[in-house]
KEMAR-210021 format. One line per field, with one value per atom (N, C-alpha, C): atom name; residue number from 1; x, y negated, z negated; residue in three letters. Coordinates in steps of 0.2 Angstrom, whole numbers. Layout:
BEGIN
at: [CA/...]
i: [NUM/...]
x: [X/...]
y: [Y/...]
z: [Z/...]
aa: [ala/...]
This chain:
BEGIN
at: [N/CA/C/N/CA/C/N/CA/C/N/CA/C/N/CA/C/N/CA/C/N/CA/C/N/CA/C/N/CA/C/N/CA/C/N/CA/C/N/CA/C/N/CA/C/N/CA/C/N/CA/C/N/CA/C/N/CA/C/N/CA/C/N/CA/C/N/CA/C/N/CA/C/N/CA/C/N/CA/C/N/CA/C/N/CA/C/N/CA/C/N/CA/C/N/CA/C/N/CA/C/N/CA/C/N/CA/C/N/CA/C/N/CA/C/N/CA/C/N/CA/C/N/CA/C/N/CA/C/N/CA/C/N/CA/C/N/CA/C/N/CA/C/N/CA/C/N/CA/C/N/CA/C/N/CA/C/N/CA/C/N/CA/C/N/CA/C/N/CA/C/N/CA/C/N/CA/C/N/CA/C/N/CA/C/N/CA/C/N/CA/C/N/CA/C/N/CA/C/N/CA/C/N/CA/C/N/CA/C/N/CA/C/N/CA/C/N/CA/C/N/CA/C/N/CA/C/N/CA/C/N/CA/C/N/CA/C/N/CA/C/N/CA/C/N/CA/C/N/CA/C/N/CA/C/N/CA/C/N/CA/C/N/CA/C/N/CA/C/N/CA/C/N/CA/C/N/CA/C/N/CA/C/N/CA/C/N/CA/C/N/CA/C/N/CA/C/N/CA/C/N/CA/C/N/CA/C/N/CA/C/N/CA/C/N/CA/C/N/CA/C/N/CA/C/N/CA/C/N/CA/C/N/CA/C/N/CA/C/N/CA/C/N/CA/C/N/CA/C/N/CA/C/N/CA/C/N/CA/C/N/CA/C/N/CA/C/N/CA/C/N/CA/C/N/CA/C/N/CA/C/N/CA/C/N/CA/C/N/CA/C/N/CA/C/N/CA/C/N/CA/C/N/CA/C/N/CA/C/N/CA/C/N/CA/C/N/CA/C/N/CA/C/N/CA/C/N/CA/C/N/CA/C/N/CA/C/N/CA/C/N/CA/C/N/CA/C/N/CA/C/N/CA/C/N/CA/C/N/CA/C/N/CA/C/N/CA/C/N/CA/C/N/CA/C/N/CA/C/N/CA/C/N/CA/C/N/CA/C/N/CA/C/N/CA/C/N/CA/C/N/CA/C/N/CA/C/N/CA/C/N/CA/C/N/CA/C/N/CA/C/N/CA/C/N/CA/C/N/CA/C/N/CA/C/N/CA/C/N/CA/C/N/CA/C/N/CA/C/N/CA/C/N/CA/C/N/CA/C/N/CA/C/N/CA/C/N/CA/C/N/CA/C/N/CA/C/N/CA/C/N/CA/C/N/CA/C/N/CA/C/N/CA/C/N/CA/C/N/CA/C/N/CA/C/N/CA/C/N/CA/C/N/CA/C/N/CA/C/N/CA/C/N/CA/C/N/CA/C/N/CA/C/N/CA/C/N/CA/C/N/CA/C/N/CA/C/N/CA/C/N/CA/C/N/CA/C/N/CA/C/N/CA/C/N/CA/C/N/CA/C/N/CA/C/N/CA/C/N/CA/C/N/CA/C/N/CA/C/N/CA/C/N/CA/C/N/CA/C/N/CA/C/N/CA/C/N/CA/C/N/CA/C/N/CA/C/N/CA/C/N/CA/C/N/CA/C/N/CA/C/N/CA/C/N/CA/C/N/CA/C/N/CA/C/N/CA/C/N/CA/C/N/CA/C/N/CA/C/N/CA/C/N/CA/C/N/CA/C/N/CA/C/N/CA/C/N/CA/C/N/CA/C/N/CA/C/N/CA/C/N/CA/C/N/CA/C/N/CA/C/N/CA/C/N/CA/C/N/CA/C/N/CA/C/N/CA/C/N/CA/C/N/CA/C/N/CA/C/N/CA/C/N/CA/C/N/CA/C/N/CA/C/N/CA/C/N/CA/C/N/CA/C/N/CA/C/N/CA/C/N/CA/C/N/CA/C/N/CA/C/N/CA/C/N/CA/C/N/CA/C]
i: [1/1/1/2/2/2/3/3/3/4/4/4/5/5/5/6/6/6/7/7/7/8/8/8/9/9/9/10/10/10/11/11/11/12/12/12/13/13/13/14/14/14/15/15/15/16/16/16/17/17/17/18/18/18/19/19/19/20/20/20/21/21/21/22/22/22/23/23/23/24/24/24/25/25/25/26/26/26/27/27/27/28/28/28/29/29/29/30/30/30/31/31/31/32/32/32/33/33/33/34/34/34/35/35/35/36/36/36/37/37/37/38/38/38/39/39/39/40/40/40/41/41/41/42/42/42/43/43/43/44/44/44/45/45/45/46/46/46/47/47/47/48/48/48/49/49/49/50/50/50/51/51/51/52/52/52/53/53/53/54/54/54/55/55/55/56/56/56/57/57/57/58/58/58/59/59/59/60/60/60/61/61/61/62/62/62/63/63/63/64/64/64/65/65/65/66/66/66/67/67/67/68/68/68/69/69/69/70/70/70/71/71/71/72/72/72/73/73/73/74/74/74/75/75/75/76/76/76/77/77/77/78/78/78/79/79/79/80/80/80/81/81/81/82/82/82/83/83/83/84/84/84/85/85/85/86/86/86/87/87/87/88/88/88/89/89/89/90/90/90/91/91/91/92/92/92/93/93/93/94/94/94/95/95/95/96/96/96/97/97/97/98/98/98/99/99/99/100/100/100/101/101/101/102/102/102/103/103/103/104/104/104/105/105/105/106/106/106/107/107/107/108/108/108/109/109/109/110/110/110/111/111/111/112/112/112/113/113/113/114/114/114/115/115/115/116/116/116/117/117/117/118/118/118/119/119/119/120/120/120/121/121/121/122/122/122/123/123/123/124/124/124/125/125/125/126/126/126/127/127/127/128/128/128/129/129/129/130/130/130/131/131/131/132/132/132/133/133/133/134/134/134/135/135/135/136/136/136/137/137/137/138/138/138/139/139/139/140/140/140/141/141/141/142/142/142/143/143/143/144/144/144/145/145/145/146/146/146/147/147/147/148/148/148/149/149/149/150/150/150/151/151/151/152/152/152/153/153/153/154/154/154/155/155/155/156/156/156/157/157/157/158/158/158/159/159/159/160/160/160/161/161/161/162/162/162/163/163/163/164/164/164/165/165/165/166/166/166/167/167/167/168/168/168/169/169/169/170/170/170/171/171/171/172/172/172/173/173/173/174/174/174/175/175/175/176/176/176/177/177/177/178/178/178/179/179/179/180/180/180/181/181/181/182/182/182/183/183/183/184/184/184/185/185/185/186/186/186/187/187/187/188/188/188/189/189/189/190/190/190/191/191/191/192/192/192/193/193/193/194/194/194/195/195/195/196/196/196/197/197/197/198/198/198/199/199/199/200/200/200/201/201/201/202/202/202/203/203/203/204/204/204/205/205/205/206/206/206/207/207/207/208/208/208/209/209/209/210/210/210/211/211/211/212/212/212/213/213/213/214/214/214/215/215/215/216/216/216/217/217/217/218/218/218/219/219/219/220/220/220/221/221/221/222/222/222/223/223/223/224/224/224/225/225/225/226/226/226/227/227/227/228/228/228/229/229/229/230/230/230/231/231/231/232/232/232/233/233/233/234/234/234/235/235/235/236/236/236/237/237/237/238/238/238/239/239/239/240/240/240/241/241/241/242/242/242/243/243/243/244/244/244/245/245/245/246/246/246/247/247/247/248/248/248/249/249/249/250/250/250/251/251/251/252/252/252]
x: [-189/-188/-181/-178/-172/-173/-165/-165/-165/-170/-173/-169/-161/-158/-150/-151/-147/-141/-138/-131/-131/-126/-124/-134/-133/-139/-135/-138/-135/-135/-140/-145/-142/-138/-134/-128/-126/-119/-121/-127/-128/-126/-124/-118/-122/-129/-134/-139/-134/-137/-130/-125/-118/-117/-112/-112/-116/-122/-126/-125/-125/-124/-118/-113/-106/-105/-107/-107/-110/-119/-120/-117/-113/-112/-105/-102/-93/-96/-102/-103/-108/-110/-111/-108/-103/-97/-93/-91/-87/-93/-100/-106/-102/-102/-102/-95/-91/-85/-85/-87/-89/-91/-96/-99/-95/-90/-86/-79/-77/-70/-67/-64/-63/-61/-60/-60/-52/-49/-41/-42/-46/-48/-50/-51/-56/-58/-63/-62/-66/-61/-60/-62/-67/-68/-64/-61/-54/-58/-55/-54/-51/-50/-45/-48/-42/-47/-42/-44/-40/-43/-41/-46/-46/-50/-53/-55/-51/-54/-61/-65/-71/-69/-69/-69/-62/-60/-52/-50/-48/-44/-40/-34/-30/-29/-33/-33/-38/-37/-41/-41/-45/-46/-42/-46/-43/-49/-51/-56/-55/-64/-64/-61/-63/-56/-54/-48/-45/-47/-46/-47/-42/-40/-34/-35/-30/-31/-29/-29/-28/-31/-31/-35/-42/-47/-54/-55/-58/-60/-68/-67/-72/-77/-84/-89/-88/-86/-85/-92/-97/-103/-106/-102/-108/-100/-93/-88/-88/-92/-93/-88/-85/-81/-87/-85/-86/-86/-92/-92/-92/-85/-83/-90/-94/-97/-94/-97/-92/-97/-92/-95/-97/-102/-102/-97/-93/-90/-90/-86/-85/-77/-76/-69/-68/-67/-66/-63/-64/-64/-62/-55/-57/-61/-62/-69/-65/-66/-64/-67/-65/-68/-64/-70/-69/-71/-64/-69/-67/-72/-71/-71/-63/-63/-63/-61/-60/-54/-52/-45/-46/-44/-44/-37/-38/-33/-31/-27/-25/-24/-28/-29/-23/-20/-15/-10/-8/-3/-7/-12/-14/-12/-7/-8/-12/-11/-16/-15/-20/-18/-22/-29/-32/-33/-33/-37/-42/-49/-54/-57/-55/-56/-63/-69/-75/-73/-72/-69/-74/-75/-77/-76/-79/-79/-72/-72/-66/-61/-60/-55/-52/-58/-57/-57/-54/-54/-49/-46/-41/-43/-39/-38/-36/-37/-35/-37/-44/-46/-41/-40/-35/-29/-26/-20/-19/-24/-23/-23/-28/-31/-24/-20/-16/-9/-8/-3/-3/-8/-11/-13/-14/-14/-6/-2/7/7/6/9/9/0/-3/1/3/7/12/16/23/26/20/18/17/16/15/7/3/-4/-8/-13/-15/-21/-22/-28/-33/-38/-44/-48/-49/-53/-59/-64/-70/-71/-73/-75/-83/-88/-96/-96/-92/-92/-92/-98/-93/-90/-93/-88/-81/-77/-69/-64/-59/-52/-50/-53/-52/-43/-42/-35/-29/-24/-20/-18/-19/-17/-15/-10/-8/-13/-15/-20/-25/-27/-36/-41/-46/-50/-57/-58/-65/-70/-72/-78/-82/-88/-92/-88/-87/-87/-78/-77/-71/-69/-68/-66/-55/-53/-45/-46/-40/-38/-31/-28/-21/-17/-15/-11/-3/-2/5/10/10/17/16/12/10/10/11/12/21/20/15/9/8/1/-4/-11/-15/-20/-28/-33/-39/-44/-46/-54/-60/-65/-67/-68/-73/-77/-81/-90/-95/-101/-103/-110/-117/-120/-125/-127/-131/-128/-121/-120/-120/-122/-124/-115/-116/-108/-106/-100/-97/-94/-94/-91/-83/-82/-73/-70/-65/-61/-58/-58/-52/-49/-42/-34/-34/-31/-28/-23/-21/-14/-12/-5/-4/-4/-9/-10/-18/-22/-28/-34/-39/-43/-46/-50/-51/-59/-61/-69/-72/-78/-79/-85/-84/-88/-94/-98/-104/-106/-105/-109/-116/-117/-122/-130/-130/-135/-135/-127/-127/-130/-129/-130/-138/-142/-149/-153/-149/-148/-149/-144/-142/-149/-149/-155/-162/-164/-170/-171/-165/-163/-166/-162/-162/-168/-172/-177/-176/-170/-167/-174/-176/-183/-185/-187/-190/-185/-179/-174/-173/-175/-174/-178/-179/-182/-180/-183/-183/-185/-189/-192/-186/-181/-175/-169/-167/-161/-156/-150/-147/-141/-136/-131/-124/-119/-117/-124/-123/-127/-123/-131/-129/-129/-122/-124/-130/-131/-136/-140/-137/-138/-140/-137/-139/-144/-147/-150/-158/-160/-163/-165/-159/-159/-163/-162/-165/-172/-175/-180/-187/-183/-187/-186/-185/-185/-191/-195/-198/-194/-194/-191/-193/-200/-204/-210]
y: [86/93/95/101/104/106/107/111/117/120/130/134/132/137/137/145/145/141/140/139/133/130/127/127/120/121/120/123/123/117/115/111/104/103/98/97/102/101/98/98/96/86/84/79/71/72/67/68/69/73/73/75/75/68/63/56/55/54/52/57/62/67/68/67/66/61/57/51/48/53/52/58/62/68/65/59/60/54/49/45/51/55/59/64/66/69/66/58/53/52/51/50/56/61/67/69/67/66/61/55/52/52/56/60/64/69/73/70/65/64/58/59/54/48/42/35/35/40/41/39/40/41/38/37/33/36/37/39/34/35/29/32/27/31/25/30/27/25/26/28/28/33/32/31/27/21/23/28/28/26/27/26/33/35/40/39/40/39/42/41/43/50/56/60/63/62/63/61/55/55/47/46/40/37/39/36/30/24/19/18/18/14/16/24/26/31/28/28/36/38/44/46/38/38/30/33/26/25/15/15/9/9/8/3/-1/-4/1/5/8/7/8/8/9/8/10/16/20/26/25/29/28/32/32/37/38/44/47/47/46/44/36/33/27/23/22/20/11/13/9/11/5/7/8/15/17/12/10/6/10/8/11/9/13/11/9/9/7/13/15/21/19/22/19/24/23/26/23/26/24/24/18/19/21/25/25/20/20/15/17/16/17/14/20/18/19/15/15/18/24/28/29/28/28/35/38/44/43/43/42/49/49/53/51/55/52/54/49/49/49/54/54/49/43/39/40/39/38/29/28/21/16/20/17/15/20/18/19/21/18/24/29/38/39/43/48/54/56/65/69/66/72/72/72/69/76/71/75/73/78/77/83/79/84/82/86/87/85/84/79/85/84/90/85/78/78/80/81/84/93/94/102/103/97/99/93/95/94/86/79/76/72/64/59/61/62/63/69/76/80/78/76/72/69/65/61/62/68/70/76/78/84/77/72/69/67/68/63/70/76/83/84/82/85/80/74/71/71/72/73/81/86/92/93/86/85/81/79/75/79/73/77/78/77/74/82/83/89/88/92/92/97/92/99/98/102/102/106/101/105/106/112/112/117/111/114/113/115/115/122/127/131/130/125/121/121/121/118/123/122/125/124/130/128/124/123/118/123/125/128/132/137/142/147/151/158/162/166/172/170/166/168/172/172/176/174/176/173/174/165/165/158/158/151/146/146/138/139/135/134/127/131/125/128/124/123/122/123/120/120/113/114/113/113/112/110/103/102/106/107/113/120/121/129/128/124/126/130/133/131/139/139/145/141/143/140/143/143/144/143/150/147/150/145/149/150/157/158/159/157/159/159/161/161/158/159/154/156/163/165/166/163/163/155/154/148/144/138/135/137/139/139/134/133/129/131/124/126/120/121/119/111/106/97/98/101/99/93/92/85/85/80/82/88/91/95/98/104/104/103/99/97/102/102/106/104/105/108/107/100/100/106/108/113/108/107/103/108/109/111/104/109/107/108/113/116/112/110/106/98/95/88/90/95/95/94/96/101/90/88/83/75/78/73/75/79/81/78/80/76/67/65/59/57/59/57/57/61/64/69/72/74/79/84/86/83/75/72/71/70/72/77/81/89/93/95/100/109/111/117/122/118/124/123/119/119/125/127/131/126/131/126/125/120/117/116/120/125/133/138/141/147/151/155/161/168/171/177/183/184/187/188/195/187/181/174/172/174/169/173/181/185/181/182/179/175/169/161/162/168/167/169/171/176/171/165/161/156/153/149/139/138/132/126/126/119/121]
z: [-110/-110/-109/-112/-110/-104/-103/-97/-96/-89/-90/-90/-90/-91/-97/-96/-104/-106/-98/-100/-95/-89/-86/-82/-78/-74/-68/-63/-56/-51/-52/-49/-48/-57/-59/-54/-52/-47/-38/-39/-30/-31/-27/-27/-27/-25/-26/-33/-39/-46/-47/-47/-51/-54/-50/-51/-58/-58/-65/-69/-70/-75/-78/-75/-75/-79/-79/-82/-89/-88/-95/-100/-96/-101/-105/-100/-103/-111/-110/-115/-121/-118/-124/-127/-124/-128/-132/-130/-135/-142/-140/-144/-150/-148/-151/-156/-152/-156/-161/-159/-164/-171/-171/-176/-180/-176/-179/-182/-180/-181/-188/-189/-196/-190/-198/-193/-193/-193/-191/-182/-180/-173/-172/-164/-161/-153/-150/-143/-137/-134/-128/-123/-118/-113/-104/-104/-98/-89/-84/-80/-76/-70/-66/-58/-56/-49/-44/-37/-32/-26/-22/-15/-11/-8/-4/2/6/14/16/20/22/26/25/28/27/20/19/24/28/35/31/33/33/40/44/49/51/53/56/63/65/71/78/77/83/87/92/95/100/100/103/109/113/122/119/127/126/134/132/138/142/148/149/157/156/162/168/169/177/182/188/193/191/194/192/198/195/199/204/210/213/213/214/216/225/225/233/236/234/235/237/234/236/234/235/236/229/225/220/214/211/206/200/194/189/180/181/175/170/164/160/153/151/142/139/132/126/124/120/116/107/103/98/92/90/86/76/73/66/65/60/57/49/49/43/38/35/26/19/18/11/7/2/-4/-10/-15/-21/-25/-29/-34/-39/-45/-51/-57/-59/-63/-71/-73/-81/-84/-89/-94/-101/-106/-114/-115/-119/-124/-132/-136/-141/-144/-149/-150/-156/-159/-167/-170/-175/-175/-177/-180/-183/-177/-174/-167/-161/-160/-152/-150/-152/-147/-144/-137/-136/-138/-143/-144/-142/-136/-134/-128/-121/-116/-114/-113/-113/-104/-99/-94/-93/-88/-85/-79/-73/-68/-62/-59/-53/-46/-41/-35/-31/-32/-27/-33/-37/-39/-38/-35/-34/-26/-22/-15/-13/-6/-6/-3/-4/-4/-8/-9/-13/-20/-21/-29/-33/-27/-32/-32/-28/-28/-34/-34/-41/-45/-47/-52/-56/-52/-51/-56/-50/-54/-63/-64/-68/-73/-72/-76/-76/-73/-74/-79/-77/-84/-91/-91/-98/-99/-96/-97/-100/-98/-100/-105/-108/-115/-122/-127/-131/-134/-127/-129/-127/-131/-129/-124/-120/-112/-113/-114/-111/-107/-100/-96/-94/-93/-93/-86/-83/-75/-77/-73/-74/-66/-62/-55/-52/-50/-45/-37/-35/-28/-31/-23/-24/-25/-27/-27/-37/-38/-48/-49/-53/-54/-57/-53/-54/-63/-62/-70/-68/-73/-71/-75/-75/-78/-77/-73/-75/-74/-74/-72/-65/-62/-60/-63/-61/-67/-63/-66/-62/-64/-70/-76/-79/-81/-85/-90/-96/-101/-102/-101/-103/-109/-115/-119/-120/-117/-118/-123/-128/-132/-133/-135/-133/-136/-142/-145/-142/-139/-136/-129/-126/-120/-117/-110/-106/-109/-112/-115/-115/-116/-117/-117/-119/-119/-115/-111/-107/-107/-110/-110/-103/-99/-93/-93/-92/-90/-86/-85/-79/-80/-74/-74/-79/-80/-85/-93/-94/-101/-105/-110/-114/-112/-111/-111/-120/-119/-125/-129/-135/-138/-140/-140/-141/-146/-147/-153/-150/-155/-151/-154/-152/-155/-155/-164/-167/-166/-172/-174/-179/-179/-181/-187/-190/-196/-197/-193/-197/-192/-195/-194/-186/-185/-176/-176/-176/-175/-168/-169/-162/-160/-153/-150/-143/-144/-145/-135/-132/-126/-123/-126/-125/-124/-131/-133/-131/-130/-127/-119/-115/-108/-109/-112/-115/-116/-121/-121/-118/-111/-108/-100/-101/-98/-97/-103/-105/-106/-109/-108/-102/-96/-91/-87/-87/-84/-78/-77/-73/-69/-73/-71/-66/-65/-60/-54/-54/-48/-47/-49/-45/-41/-39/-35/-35/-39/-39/-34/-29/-24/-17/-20/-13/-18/-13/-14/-18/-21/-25/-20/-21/-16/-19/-22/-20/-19/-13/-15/-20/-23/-31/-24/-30/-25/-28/-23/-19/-28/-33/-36/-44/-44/-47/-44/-38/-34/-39/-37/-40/-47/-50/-57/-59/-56/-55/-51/-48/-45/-51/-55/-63/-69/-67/-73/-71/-79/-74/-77/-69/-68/-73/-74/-74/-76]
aa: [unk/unk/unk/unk/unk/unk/unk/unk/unk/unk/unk/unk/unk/unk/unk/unk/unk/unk/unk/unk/unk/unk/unk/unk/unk/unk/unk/unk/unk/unk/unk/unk/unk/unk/unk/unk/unk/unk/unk/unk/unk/unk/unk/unk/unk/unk/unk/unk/unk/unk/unk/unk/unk/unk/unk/unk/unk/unk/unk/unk/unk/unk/unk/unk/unk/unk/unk/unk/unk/unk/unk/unk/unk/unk/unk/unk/unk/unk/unk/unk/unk/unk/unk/unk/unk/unk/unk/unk/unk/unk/unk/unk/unk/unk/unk/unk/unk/unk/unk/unk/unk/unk/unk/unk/unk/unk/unk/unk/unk/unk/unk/unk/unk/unk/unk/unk/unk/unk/unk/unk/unk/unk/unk/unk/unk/unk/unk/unk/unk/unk/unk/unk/unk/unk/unk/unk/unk/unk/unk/unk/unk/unk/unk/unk/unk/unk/unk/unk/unk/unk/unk/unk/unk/unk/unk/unk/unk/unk/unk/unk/unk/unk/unk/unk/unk/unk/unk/unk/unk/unk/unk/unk/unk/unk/unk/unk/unk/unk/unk/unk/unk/unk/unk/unk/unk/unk/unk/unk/unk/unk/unk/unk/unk/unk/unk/unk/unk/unk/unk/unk/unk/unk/unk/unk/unk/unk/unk/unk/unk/unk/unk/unk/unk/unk/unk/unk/unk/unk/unk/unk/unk/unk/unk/unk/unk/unk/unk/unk/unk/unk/unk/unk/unk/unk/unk/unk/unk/unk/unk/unk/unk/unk/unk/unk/unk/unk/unk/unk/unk/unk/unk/unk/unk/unk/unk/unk/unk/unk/unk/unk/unk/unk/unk/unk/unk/unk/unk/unk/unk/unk/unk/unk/unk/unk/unk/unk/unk/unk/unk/unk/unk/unk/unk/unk/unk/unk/unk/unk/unk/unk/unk/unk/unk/unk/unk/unk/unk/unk/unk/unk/unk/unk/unk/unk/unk/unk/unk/unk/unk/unk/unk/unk/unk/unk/unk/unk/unk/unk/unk/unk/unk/unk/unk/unk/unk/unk/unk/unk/unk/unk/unk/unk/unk/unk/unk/unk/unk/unk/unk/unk/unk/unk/unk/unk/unk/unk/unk/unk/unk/unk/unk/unk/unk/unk/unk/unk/unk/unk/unk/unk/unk/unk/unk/unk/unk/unk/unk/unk/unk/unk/unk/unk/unk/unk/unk/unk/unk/unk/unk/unk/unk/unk/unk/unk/unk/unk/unk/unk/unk/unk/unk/unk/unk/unk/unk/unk/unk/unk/unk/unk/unk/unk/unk/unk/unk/unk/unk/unk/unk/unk/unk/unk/unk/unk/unk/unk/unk/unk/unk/unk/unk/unk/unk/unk/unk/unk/unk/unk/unk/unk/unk/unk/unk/unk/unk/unk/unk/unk/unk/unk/unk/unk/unk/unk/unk/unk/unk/unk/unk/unk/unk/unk/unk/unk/unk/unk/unk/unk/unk/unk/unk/unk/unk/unk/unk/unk/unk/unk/unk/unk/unk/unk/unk/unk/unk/unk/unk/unk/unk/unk/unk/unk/unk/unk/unk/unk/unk/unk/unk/unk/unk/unk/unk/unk/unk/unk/unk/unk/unk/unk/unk/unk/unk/unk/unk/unk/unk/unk/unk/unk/unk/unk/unk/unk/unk/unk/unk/unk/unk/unk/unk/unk/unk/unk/unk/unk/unk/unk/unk/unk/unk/unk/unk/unk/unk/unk/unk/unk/unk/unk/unk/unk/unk/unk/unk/unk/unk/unk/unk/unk/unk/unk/unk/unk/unk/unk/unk/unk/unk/unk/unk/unk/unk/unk/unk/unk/unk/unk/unk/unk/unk/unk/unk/unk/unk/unk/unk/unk/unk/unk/unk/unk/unk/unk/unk/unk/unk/unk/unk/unk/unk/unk/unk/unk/unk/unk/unk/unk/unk/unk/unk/unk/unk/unk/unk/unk/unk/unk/unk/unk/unk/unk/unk/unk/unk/unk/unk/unk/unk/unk/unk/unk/unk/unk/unk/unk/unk/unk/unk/unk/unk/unk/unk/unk/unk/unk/unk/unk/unk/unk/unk/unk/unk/unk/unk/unk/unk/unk/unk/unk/unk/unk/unk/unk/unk/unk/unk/unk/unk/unk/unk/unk/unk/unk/unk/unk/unk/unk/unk/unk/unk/unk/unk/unk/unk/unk/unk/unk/unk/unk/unk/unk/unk/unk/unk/unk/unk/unk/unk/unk/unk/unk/unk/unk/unk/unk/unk/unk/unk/unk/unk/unk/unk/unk/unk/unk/unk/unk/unk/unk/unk/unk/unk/unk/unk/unk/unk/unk/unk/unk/unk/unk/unk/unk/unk/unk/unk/unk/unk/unk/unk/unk/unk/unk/unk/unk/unk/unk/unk/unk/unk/unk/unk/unk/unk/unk/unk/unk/unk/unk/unk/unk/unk/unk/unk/unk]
């Protein structure tokens, strides 16, 4: 069964549901290019591998007290020295994380002429992922590869641009001979994802890729239905006047 709502689903962005859907949507998108692009092309699907500390912290093994050889303290009670616990604590760890985007290649020489990034919540909040994410968005900027980002996230800090608008959702499309300009569908939770145009190479026509129906898609595939819970509040929550909205559809 598709998914019950028109545009973006919400329910998708809760973080024990993102990871999977993320995942089958970035192989459904290359799926889908596939389909559209001559065999001039080919689309790869990449990724990029940093570590992230557990609680954004770079810190190890520094415990809640310290404790020290000093003199032992006394109970002015009963003239017995004070036996120190141990306390249970955690260190944090770095955890390797891996996010997959797509590269649009040209067969002949191996170019990248498209990168097709779907943006990930550590990428929209401050740590290691946007860090990375940020260094690795300047470069493809400063090339001649064109970028489109697709953000189905309302959590987080949206990714740096002049003019935009507020809006739930955002599709980029960067173009390497027009920058720094660029194009930028916003949208929100009650409108269909809009389809948008993959710059090629220069001159050739501009297949439109059509998210709407892969989400719709990757949905059902999935069974996503069965991980969900409709009768729990959505996580980011909708706000008050979306929430209404969502209460007048039926879910399931």
């Amino acid at each position: 069964m598709p998914s019950p709502f028109p545009g973006m689903n919400p329910y998708l962005e809760n973080s024990e549901i993102w990871s999977e859907f993320h995942s089958r949507m970035i192989v459904a998108v290359a799926d889908a290019l596939d389909d559209c692009l001559s065999r001039d092309y080919r689309v790869a699907v990449e990724k990029r591998v940093y570590l992230s500390e557990a609680g954004e912290s770079i810190l190890v093994g520094i415990p809640d007290v310290s404790v020290t050889a000093a003199t032992p303290k006394t109970n002015p009670d009963t003239n017995l020295a004070t036996v120190v616990q141990p306390l249970n604590i955690e260190i944090p760890i770095a955890q390797e994380v891996q996010e997959r985007f797509l590269e649009i290649r040209e067969v002949t020489t191996g170019r990248v002429i498209t990168t097709i990034e779907l943006l990930s919540a550590k990428n929209k909040r401050s740590g290691e992922g946007r860090i990375a994410y940020l260094q690795k968005r300047q470069k493809i900027l400063t090339s001649a590869t064109h970028l489109i980002e697709i953000d189905l996230l309302r959590g987080g800090e949206p990714l740096p641009m002049i003019g935009k608008v507020a809006s739930d959702y955002r599709i980029l499309i960067s173009r390497s001979p027009q920058r720094p300009k660029a194009q930028l569908y916003a949208f929100n939770l009650r409108q269909p994802i809009p389809a948008f145009p993959i710059p090629l190479r220069e001159g050739e026509a501009e297949p439109l890729l059509e998210l709407q129906p892969l989400l719709h898609c990757v949905y059902d595939r999935a069974r996503l239905e069965l991980a969900i819970n409709y009768n729990l509040p959505c996580s980011p929550k909708l706000l008050i006047e979306d929430e209404a909205w969502l209460q007048s559809l039926t879910l399931l």
